[in-house]
PASEBA-1860 file (N, C-alpha, C; in nm, 3 decimals):
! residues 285
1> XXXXXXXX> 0.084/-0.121/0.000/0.000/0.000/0.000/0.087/0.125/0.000 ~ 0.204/0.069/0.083/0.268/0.241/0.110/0.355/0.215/-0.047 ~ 0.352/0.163/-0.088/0.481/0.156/-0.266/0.396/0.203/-0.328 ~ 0.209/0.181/-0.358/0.159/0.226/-0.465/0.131/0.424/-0.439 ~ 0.123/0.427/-0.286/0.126/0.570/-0.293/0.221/0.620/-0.319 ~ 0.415/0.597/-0.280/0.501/0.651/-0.361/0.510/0.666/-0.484 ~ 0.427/0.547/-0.545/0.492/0.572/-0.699/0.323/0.664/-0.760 ~ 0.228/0.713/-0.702/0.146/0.793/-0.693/0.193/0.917/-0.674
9> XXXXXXXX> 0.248/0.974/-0.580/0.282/1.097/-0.577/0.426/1.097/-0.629 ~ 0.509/0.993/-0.718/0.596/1.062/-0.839/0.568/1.100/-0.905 ~ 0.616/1.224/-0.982/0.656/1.281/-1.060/0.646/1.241/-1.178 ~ 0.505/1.223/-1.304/0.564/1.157/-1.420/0.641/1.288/-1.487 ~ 0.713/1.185/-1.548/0.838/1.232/-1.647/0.798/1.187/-1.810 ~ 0.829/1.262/-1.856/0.805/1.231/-2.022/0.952/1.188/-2.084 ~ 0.917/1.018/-2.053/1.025/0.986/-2.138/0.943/0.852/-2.125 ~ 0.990/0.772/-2.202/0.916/0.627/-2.241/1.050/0.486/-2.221
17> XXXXXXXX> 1.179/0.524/-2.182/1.239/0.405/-2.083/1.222/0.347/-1.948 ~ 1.115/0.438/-1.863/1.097/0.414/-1.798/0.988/0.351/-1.748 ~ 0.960/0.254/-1.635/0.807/0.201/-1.624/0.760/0.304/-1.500 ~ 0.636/0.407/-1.556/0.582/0.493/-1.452/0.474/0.417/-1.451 ~ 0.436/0.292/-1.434/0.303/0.232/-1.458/0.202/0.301/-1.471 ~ 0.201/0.382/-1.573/0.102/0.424/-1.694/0.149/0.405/-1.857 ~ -0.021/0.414/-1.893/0.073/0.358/-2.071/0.109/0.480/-2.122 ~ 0.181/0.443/-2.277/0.268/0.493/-2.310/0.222/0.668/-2.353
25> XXXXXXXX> 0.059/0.641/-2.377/0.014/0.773/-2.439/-0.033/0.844/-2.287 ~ 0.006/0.822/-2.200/-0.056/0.936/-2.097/0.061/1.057/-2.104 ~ -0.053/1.151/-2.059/0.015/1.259/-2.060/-0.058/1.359/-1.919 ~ 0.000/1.393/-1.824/-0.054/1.468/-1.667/-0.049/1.584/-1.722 ~ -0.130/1.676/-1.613/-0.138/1.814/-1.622/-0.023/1.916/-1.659 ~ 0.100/1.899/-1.622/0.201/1.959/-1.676/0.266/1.906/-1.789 ~ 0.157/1.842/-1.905/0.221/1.828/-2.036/0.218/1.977/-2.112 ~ 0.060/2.067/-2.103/0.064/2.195/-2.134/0.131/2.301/-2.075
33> XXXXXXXX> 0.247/2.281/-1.991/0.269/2.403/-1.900/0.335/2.426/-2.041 ~ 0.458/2.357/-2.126/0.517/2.400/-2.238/0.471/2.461/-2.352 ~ 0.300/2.465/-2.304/0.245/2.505/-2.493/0.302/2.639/-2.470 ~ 0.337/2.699/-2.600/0.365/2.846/-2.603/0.292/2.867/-2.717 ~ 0.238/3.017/-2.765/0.110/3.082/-2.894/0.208/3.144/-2.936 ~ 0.194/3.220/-3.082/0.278/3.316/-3.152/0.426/3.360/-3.119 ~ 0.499/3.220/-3.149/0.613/3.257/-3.133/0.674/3.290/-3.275 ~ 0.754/3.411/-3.241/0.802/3.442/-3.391/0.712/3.546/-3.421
41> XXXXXXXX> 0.617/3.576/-3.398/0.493/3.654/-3.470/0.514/3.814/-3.534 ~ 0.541/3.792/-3.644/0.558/3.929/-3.709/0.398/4.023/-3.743 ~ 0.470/4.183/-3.643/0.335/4.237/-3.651/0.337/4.320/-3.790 ~ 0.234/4.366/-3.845/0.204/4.423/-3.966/0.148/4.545/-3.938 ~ 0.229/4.637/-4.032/0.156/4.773/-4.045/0.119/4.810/-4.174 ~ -0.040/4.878/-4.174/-0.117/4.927/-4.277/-0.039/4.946/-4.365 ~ 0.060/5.099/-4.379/0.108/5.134/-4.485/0.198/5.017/-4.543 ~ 0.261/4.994/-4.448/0.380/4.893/-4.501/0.356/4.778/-4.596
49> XXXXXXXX> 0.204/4.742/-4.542/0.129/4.579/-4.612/0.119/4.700/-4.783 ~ 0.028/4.833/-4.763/0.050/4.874/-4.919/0.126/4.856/-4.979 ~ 0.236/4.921/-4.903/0.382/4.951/-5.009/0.424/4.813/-5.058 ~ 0.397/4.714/-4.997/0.438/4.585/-5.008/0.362/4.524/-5.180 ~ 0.198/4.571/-5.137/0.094/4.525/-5.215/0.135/4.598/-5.376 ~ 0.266/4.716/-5.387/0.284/4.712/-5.525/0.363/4.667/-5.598 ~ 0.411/4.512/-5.513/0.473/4.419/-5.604/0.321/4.321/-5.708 ~ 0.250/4.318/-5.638/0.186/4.259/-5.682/0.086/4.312/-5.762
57> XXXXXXXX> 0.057/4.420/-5.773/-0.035/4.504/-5.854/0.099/4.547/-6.019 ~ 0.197/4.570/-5.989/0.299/4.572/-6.038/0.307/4.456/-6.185 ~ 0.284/4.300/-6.156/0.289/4.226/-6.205/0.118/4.209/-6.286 ~ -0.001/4.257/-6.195/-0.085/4.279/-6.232/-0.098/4.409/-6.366 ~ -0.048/4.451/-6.363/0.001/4.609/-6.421/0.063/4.550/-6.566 ~ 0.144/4.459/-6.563/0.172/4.377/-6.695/0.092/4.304/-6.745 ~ 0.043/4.249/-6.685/-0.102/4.210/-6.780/-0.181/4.247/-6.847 ~ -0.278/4.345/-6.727/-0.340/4.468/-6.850/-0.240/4.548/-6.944
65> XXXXXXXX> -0.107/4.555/-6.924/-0.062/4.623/-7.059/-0.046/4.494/-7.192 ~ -0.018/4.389/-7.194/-0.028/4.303/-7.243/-0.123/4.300/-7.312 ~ -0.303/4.261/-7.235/-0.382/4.304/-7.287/-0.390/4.377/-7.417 ~ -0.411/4.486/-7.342/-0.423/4.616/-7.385/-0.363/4.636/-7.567 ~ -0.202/4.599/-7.523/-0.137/4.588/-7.667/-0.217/4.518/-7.725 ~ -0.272/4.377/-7.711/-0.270/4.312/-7.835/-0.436/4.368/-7.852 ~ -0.501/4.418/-7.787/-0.624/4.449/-7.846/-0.629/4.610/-7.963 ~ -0.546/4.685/-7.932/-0.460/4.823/-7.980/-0.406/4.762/-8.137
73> XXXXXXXX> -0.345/4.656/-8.094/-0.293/4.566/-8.284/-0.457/4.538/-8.348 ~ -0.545/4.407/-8.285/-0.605/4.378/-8.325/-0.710/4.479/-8.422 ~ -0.690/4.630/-8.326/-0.825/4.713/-8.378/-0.716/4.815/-8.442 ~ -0.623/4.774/-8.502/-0.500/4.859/-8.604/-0.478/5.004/-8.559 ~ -0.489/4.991/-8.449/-0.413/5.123/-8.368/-0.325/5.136/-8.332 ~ -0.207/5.008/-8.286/-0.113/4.989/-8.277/-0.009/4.908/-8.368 ~ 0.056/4.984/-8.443/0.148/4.890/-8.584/0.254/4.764/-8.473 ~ 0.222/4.694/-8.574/0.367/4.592/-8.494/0.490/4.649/-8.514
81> XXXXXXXX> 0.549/4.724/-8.608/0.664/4.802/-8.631/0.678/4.862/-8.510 ~ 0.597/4.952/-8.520/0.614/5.052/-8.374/0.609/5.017/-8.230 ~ 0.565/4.874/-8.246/0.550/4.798/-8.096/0.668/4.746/-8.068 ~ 0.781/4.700/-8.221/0.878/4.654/-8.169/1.006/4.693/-8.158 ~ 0.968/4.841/-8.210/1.085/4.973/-8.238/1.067/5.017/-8.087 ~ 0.975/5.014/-7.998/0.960/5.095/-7.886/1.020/4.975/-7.778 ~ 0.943/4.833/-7.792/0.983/4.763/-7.675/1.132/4.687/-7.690 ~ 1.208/4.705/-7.790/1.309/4.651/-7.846/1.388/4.777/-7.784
89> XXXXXXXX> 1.372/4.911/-7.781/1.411/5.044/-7.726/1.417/5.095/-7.600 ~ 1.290/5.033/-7.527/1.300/5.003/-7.387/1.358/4.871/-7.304 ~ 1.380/4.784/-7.392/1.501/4.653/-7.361/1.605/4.697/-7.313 ~ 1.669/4.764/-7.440/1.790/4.764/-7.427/1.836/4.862/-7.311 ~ 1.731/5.007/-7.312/1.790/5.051/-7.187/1.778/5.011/-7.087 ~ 1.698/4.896/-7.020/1.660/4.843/-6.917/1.764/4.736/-6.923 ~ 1.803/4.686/-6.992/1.936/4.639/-6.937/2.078/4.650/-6.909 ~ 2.095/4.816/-6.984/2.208/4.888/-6.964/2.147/4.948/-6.782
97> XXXXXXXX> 2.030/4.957/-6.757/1.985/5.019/-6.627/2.022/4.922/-6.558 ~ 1.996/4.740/-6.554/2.034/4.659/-6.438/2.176/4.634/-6.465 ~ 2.263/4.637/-6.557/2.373/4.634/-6.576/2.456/4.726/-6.472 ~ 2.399/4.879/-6.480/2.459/4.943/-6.392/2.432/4.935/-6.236 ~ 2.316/4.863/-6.228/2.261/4.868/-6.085/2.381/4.748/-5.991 ~ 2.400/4.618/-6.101/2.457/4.520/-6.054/2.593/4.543/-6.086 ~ 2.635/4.637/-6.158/2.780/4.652/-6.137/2.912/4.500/-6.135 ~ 2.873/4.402/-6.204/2.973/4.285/-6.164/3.044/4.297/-6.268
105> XXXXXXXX> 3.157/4.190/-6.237/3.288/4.171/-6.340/3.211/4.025/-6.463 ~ 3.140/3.956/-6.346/3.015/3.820/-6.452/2.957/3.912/-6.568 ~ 2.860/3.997/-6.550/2.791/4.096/-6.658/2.836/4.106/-6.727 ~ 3.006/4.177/-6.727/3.062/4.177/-6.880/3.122/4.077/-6.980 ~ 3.121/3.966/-6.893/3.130/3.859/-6.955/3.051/3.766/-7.042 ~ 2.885/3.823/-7.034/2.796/3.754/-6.972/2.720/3.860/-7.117 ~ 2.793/3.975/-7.164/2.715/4.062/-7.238/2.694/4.010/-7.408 ~ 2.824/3.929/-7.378/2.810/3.840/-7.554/2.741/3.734/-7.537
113> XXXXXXXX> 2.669/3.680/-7.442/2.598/3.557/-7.408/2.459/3.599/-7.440 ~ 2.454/3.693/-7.337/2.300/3.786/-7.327/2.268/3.795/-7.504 ~ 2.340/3.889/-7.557/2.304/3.914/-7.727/2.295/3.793/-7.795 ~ 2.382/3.721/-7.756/2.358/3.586/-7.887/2.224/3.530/-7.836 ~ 2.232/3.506/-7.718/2.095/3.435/-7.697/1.912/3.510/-7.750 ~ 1.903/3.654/-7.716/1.877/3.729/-7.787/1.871/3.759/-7.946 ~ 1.960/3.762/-8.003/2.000/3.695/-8.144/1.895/3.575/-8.220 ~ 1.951/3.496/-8.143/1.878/3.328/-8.167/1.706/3.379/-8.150
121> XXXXXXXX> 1.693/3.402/-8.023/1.529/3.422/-8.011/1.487/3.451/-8.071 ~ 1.512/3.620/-8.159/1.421/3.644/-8.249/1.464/3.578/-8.370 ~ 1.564/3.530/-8.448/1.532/3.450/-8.568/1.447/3.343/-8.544 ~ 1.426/3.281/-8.429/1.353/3.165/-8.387/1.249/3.219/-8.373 ~ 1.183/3.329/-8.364/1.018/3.347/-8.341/0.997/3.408/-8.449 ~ 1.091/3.490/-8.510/1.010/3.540/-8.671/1.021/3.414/-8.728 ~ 1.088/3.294/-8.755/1.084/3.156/-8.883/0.991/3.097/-8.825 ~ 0.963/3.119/-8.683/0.818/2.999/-8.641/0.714/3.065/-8.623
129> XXXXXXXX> 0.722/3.250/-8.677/0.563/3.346/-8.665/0.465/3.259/-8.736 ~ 0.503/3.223/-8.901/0.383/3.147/-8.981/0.319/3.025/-8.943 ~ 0.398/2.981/-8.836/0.334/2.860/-8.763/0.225/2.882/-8.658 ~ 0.302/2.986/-8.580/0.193/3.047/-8.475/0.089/3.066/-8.549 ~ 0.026/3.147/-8.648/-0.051/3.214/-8.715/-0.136/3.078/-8.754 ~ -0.106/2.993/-8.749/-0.164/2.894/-8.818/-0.209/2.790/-8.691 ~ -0.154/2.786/-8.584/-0.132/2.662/-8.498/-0.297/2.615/-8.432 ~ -0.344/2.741/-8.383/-0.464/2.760/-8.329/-0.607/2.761/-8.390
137> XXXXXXXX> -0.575/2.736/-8.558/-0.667/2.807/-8.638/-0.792/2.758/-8.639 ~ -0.798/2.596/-8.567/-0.895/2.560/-8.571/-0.981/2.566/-8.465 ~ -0.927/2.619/-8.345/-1.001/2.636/-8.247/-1.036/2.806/-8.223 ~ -1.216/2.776/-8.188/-1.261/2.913/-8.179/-1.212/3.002/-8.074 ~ -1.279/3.147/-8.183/-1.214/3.245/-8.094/-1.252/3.262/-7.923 ~ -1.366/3.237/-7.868/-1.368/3.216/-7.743/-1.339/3.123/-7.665 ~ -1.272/3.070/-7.741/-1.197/2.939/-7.651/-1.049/2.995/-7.643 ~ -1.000/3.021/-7.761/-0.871/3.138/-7.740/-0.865/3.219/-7.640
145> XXXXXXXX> -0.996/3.303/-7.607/-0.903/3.404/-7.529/-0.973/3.317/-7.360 ~ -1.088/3.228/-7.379/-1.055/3.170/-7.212/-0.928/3.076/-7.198 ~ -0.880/3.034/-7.283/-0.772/2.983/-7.249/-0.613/3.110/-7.189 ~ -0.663/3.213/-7.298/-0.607/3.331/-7.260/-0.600/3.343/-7.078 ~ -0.719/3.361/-7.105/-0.771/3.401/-6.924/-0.703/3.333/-6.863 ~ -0.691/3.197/-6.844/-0.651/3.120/-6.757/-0.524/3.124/-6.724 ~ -0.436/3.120/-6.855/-0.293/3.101/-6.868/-0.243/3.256/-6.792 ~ -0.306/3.360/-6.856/-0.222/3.451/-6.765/-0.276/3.492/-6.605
153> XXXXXXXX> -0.419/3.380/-6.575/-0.432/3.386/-6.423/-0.336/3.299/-6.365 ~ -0.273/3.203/-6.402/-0.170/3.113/-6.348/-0.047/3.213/-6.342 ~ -0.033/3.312/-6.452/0.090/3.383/-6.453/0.083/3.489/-6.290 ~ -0.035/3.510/-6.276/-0.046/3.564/-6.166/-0.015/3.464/-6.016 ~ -0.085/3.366/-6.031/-0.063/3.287/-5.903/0.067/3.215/-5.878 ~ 0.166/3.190/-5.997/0.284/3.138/-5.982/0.414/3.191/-5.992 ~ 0.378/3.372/-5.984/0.451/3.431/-6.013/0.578/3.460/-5.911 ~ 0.673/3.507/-5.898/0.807/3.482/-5.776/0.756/3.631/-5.746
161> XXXXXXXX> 0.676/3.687/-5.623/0.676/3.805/-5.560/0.732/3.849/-5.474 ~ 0.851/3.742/-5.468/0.994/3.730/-5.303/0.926/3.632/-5.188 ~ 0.877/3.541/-5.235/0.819/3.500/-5.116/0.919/3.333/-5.144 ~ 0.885/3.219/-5.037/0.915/3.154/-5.028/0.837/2.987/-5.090 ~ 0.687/3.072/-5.092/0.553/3.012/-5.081/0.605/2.839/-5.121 ~ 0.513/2.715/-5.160/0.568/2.601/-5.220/0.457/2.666/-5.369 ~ 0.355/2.753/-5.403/0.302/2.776/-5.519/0.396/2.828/-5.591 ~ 0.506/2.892/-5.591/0.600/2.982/-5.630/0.644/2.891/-5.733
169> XXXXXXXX> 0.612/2.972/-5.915/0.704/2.889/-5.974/0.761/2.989/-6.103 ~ 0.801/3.021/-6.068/0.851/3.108/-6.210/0.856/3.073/-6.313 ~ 0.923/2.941/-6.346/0.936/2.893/-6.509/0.791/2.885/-6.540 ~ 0.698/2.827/-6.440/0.561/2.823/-6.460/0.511/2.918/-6.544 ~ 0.503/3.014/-6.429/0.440/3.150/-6.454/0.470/3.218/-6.600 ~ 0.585/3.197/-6.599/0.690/3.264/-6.757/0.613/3.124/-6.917 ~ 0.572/3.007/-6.908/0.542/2.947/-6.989/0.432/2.978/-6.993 ~ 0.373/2.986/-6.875/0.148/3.054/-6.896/0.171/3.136/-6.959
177> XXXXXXXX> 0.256/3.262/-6.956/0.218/3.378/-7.047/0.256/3.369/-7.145 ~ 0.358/3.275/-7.207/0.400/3.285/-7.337/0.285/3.259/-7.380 ~ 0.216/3.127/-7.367/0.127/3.043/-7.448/-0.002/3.137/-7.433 ~ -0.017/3.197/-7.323/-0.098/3.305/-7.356/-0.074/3.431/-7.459 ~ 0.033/3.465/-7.505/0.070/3.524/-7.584/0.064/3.413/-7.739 ~ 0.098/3.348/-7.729/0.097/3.246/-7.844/-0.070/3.239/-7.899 ~ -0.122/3.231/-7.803/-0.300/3.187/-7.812/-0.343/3.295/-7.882 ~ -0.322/3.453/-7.806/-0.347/3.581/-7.894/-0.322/3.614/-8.026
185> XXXXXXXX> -0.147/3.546/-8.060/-0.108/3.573/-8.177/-0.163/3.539/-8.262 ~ -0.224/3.432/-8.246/-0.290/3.340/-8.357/-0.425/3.414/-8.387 ~ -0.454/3.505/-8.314/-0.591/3.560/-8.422/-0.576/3.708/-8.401 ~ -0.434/3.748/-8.489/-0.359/3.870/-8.505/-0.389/3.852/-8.694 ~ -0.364/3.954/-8.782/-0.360/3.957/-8.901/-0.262/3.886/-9.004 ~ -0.130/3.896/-8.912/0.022/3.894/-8.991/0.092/3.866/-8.922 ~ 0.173/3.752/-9.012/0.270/3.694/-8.890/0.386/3.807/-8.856 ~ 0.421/3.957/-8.913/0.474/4.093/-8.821/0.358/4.068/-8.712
193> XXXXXXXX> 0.223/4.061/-8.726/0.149/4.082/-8.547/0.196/4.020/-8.463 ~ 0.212/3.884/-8.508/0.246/3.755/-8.390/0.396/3.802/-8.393 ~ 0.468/3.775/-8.417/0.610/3.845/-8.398/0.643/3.925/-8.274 ~ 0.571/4.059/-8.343/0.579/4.126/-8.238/0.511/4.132/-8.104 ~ 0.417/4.034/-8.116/0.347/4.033/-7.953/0.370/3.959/-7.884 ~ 0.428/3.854/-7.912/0.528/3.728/-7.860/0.656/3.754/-7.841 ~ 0.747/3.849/-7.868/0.889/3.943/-7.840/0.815/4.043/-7.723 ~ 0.712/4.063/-7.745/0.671/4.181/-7.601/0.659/4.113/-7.499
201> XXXXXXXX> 0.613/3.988/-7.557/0.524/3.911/-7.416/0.673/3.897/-7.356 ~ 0.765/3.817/-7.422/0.904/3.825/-7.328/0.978/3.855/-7.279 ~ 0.973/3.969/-7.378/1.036/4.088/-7.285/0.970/4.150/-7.155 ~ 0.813/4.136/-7.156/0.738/4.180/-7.037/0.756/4.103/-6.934 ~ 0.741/3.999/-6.970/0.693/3.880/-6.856/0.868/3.784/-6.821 ~ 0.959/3.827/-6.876/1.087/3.760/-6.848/1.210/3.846/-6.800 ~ 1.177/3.962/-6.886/1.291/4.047/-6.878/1.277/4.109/-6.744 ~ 1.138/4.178/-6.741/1.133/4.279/-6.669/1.107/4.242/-6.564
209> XXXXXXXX> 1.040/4.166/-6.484/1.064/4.110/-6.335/1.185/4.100/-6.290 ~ 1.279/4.023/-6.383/1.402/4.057/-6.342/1.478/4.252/-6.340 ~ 1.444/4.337/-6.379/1.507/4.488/-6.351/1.391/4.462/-6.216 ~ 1.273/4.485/-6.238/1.200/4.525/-6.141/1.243/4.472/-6.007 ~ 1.279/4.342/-6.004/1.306/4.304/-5.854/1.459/4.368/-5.778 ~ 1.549/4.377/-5.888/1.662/4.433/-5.898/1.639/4.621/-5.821 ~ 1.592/4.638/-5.895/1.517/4.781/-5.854/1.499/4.783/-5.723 ~ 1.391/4.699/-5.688/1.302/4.675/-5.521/1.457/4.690/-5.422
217> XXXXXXXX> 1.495/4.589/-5.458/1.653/4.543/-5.360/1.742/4.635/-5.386 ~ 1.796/4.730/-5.484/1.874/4.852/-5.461/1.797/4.977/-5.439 ~ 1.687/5.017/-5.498/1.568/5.149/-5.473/1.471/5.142/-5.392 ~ 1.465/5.071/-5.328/1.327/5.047/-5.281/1.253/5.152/-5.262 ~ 1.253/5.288/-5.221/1.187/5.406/-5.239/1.119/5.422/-5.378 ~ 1.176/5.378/-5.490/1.146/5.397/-5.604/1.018/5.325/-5.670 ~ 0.954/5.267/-5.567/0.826/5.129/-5.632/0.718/5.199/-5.610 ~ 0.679/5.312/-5.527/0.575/5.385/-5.536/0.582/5.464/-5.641
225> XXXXXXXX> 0.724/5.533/-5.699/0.648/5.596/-5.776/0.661/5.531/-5.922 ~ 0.727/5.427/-5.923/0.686/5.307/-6.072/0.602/5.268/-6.079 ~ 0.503/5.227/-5.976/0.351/5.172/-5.938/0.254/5.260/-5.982 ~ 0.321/5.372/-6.002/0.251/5.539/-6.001/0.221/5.528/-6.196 ~ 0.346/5.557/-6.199/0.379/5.542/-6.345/0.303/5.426/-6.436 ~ 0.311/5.319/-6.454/0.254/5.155/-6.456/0.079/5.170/-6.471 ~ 0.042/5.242/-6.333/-0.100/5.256/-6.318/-0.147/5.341/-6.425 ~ -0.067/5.424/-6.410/-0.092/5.577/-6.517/-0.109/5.509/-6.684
233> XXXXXXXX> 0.019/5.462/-6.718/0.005/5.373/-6.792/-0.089/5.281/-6.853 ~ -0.143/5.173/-6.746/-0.264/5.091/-6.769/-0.367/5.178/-6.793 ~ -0.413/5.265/-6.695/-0.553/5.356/-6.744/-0.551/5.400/-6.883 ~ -0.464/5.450/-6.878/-0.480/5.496/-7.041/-0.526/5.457/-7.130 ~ -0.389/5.325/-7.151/-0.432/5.217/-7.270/-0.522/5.182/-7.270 ~ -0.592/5.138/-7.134/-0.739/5.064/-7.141/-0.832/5.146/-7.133 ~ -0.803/5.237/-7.113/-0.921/5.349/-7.192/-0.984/5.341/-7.278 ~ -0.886/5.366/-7.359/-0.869/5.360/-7.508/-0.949/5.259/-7.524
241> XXXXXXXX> -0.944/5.124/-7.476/-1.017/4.954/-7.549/-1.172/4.989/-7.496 ~ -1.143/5.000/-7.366/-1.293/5.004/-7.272/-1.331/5.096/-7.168 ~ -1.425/5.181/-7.180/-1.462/5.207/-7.073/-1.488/5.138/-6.907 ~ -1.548/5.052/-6.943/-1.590/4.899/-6.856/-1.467/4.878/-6.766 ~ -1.335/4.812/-6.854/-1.250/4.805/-6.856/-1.172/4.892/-6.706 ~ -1.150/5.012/-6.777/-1.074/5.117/-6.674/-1.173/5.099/-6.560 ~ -1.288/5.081/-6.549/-1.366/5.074/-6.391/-1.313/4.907/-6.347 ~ -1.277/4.829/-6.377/-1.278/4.693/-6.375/-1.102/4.734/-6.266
249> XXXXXXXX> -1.061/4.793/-6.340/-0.935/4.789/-6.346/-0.918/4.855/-6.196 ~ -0.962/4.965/-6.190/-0.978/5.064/-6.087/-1.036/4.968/-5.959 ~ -1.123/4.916/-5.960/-1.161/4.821/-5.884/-1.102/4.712/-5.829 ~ -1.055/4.654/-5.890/-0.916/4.565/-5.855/-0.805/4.628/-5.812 ~ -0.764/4.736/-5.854/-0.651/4.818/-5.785/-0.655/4.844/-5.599 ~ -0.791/4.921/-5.643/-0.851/4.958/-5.446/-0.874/4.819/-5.374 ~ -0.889/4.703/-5.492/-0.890/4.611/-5.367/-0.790/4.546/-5.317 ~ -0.669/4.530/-5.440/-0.551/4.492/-5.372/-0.473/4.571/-5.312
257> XXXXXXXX> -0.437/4.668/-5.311/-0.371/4.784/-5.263/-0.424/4.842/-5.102 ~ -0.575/4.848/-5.062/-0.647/4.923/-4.959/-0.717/4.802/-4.888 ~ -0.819/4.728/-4.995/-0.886/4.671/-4.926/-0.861/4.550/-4.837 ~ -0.718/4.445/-4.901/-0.643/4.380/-4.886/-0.589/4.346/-4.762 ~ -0.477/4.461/-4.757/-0.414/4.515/-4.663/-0.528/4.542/-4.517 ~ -0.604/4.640/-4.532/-0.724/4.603/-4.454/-0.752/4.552/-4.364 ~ -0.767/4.422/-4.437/-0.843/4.307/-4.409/-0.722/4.242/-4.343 ~ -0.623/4.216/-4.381/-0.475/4.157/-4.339/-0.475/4.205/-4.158
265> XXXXXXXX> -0.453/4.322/-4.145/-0.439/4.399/-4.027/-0.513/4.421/-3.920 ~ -0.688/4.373/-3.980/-0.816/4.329/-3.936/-0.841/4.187/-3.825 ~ -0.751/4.097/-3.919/-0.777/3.937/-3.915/-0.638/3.904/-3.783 ~ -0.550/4.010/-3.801/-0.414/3.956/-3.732/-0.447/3.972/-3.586 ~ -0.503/4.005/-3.520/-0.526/3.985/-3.420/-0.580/3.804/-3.353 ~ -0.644/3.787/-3.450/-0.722/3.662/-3.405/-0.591/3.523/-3.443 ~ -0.530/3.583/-3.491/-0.393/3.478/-3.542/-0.342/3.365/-3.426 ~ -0.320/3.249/-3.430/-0.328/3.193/-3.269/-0.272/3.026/-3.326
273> XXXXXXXX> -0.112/3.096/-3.354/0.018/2.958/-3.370/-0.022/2.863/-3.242 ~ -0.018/2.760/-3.219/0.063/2.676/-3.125/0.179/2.619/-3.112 ~ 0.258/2.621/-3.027/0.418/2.539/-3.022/0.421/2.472/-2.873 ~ 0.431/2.363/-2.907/0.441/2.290/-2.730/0.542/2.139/-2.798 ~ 0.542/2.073/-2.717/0.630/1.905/-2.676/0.537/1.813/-2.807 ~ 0.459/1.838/-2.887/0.405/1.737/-2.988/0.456/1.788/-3.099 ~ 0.537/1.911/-3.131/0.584/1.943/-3.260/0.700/1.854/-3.311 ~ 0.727/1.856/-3.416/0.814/1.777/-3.481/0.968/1.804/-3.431
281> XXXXX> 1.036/1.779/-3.398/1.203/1.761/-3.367/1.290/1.857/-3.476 ~ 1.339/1.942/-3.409/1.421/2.023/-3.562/1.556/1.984/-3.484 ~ 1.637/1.969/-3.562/1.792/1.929/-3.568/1.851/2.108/-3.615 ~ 1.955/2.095/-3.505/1.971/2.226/-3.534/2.115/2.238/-3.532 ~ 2.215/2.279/-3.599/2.395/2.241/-3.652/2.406/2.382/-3.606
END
């Protein structure tokens, strides 16, 4: 009698070599003294979640110009000449701009690589324009542009916005928009249309994420007022296509930018991690 009350008022211990004659899954009142809530917990501020929110409106911002272009070709307001005299013009200084930003001894090595590869591309998309032009021909036009839709909503969801996410895929994101660009070309007039809107799409959707992120990490002051610029930009063009449009546009802006954020700064309070003795084992060197 007096052994079962000693081993009654011991002490269980959480370890499983020992016989505390209990089974293996008990657990006493001081298994929770260890739970701990929000450890790590990064707090968020309003403005900051904005300033943040014009990476992503940013990438949104290429789309509707995308758009925009190929509907500007389609309704012969925009020449392909002039689409590829301007974005062939804004290439090149945008890469004399990250050239100087990154300053390396690799870059200049790296500058006869860059051109040849460049080089190759466009003989490879003007000899395969008459194919594009042709590839799609049998499938209708509203199946074109929902396929449109889709491909450059994936360009949105898999896009690299600095995060770590496991959705994160860039090559992804960069093949949705080609083929979304590919899908458009094909019910362009001339294989100069497809040409040139498939050299934009790459240069939009390949080149320029790369200055832009480059930018973020040496300027960072500088994304409000490119976000500024970009926006200014989109309204316009889509003016021009739609009325509808620019309210569509405007609407989506206030919601990622204000309403978003918001809601983010709203919800964080109720946020409620657990960490106690059932989490997984990290090995730590």
């Amino acid at each position: 009698m007096a052994m079962s009350c000693d081993r009654s008022r011991k002490k269980w211990q959480k370890v499983l070599y020992k016989d505390q004659g209990v089974s293996d899954n008990y657990v006493d009142e001081s298994f929770l003294e260890e739970m701990k809530k929000n450890l790590h917990i990064r707090t968020y501020e309003f403005w900051a979640v904005v300033r943040e929110s014009n990476v992503v409106m940013q990438q949104i911002y290429s789309v509707w110009i995308f758009v925009a272009v190929y509907f500007h070709m389609r309704n012969f307001v925009l020449t392909p000449q002039f689409l590829f005299e301007m974005s062939s013009a804004v290439t090149i200084v945008g890469y004399i701009v990250n050239f100087v930003i990154l300053h390396e001894n690799a870059l200049t090595k790296s500058r006869w690589k860059d051109g040849k590869t460049m080089g190759i591309f466009l003989i490879l998309g003007f000899s395969l324009s008459p194919i594009l032009m042709t590839l799609t021909k049998t499938i209708s036009t509203d199946t074109i542009y929902a396929m449109t839709f889709f491909m450059l909503l994936a360009n949105l969801l898999f896009h690299d916005y600095g995060t770590d996410a496991a959705i994160v895929s860039q090559a992804f994101s960069l093949n949705a928009a080609i083929f979304a660009s590919i899908c458009l070309a094909s019910r362009l007039p001339t294989t100069w249309h497809a040409f040139s809107l498939v050299t934009f799409a790459f240069e939009l959707f390949a080149l320029w994420p790369i200055l832009r992120r480059n930018l973020k990490i040496h300027f960072p002051r500088l994304q409000i007022i490119l976000s500024f610029l970009l926006g200014s930009v989109v309204t316009v063009s889509v003016a021009t296509v739609s009325s509808v449009a620019v309210v569509v546009f405007l609407l989506l802006h206030l919601f990622i930018t204000i309403l978003c954020p918001a809601w983010l700064i709203r919800l964080q309070p109720y946020k409620n991690n657990i960490h106690g003795p059932w989490d997984e084992a990290v090995i730590k060197q």
